[in-house]
C-alpha positions, 0 to 999 in steps of 0.5 A: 509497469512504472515506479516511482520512488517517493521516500522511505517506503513508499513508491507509486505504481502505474500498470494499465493506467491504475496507481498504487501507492504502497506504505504511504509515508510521501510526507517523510522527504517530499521536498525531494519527491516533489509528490503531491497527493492531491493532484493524483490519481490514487486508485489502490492503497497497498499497506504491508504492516501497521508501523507509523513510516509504512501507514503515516499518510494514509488517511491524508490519502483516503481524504484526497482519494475516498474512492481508493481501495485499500489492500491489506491484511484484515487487522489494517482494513478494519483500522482504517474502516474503509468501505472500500477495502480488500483485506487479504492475508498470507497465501491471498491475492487481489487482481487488478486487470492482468495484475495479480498481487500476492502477500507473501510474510516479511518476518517482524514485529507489526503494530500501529503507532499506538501499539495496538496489534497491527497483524503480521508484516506482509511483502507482496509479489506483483505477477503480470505477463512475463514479470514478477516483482517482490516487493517488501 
């Protein structure tokens, strides 16, 4: 697995040729990153809570990339109304090839930018042969 740091928190993962970006917010220092999105290859979008610096580039994301899935708790999916959505919750995981990704809880308050109720803020543990990473 491959990863890339692109700001705040966001990171760009590559296993067996499929990218996650996870909290989309790339715009935040992309003078320093570089990253461009429209020149990628997003394949899943992986949101662990609703605050603005985790989820402030996501649409630009589903514009550029509209066959990425999105992985989230139910409340993020159904916000963004992607049809290509795979809302999972506490205890739930979502597989990608040999990849196995887990939401675990990250204890603290969960909410859009709007203040509507974003669900509860989730870090993922990434399982594949012989490594697991915690990402929160």
């Amino acid at each position: 697995m491959k990863i890339k740091f692109l700001g705040q928190n966001c990171f760009l993962f590559t296993y067996k040729g499929k990218n996650i970006l996870s909290d989309p917010f790339y715009n935040y220092q992309k003078e320093k990153s570089g990253f461009d999105i429209s020149s990628q290859k997003i394949d899943y979008v992986l949101i662990t809570h609703a605050h603005g610096d985790h989820i402030a580039d996501v649409k630009e994301v589903l514009q550029h990339h509209p066959e990425a899935s999105v992985i989230g708790q139910p409340e993020i999916c159904g916000h963004f109304g992607h049809p290509n959505s795979i809302d999972i919750n506490f205890g739930g995981s979502a597989k990608i090839d040999d990849l196995k990704i887990s939401m675990v809880p990250a204890s603290h308050t969960s909410s859009f930018p709007d203040g509507t109720y974003g669900g509860e803020p989730a870090g993922y543990i990434f399982r594949f042969p012989g490594k697991n990473i915690y990402f929160a």
